[in-house]
N, C-alpha and C positions, 0 to 999 in steps of 0.2 A: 500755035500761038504766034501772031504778028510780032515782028522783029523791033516793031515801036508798042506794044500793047503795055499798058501795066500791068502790074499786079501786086495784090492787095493780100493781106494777110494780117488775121484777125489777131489781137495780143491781148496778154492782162499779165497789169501789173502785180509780179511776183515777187517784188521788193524793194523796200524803198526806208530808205536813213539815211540819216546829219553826219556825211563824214569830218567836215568842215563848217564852221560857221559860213552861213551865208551861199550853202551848199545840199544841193537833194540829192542821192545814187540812187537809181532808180534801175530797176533789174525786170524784165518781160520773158514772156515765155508764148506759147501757142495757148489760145484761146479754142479746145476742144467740143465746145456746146453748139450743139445741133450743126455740126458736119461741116461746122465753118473751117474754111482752111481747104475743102476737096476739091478747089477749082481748080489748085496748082499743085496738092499734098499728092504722092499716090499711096501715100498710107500715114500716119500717123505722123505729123508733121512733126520735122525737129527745127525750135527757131530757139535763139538765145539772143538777147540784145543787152547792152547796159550801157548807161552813160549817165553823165554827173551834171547836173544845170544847175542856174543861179537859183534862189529862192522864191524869186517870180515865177520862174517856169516850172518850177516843181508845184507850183498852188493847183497846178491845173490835171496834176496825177494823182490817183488814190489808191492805197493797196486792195488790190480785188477789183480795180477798175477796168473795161476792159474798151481797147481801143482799135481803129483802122491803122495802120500802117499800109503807106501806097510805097511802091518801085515803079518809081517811070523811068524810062532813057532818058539821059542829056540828049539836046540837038547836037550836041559835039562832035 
């Protein structure tokens, strides 16, 4: 893999609650359907993500949704 390549890795959302008003926590995991993930997995990918957004940003996640997540390099 190229030292500037990205890479993409498939997610779904595996939780998601109001810890706060005016607040989403939204919890991801690997997205296992139809071998997505075996670009960069070499076996069973482990991925965990979580993070808290405003209530606008949370409109745009569903639980069982399931999403791209890219990795590119900073030019830095």
């Amino acid at each position: 893999m190229s030292q500037h390549a990205a890479v993409t890795a498939k997610v779904e959302c595996t939780g998601r609650s109001v810890p706060y008003e005016g607040e989403v926590a939204l919890s991801f995991g690997p997205d296992y359907a139809d071998g997505r993930n075996a670009e960069w997995a070499a076996a069973t990918p482990h991925l965990s993500l979580s993070m808290t957004v405003n209530d606008e940003a949370g409109q745009h996640f569903q639980l069982g949704g399931t999403y791209t997540l890219t990795f590119t390099p900073n030019a830095d």
